[in-house]
N, C-alpha and C positions, 0 to 999 in steps of 0.2 A: 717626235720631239727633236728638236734642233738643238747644237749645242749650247748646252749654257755660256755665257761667259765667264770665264776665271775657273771653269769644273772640266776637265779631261775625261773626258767621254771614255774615249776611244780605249786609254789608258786604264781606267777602270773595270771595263769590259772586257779588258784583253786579261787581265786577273782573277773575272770569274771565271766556273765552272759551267756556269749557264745562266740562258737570260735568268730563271727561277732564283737563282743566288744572288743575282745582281739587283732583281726586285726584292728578295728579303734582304739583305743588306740597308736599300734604300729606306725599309719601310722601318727598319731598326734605328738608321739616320734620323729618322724625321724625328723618333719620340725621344729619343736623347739629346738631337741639340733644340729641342724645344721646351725639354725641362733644365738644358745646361743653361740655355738664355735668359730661361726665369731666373733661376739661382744666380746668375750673372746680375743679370736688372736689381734683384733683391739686395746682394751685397752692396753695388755701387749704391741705392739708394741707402742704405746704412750708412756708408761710409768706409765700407770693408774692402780696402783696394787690396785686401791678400788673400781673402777666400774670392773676391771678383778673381782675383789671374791666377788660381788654385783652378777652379772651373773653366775659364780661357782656356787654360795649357788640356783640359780634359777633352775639351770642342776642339780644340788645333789637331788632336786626336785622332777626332771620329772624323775630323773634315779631311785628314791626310789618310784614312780609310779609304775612302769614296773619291780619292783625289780629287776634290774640291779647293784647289790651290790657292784661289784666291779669299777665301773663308779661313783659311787654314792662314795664312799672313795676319788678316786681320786679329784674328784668335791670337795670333803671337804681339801681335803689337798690344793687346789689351795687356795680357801677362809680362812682358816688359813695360808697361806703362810706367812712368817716371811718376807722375802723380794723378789723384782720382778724376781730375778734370780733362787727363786727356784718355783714361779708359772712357769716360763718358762719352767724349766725342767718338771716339773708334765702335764704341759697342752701337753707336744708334747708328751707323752705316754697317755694321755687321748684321744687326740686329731685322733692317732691312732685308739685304744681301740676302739672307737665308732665307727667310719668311716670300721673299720672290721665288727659290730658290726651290720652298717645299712644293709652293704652287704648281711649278714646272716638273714636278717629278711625282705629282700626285697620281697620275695615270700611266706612270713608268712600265 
């Protein structure tokens, strides 16, 4: 696999203790920022732009775990979001972002 763009490979790798860790890490990645995104998706369509960037600041988290940098921004902009129309906007390009993001890391 090639480097992702906006995810520091190298950097990640260089913090495990072996591929085996760097693969159960990732595999820990997938199933929590894919139920953070739910619970993301969930709030914002409530209208709850404060458990939406409760959950953000949780993913900016796990994505700064796996040095996933450019996920990890996005996740901050959600949680600083000034109002719910613009966590809206940022969550459907984060939202992307990852979900490309799991694909590429599915055979890690």
């Amino acid at each position: 696999m090639e480097n992702f763009p906006g995810w520091q490979k190298k950097a990640f790798l260089e913090e495990m203790d072996s591929y085996e860790e760097a693969r159960e890490l990732l595999e820990i990645f997938q199933k929590s920022s894919l139920n953070l995104l739910s619970e993301i998706e969930k709030a914002l369509k409530e209208g709850n732009l404060s458990k939406a960037r409760d959950k953000a600041h949780s993913l900016k988290g796990a994505c700064a775990t796996i040095f996933f940098e450019e996920a990890r921004l996005k996740a901050y902009e959600i949680e600083k979001a000034p109002d719910l129309q613009t966590a809206q906007k940022v969550f459907t390009r984060l939202q992307k972002l990852l979900k490309e993001f799991l694909k590429e890391i599915a055979n890690f």
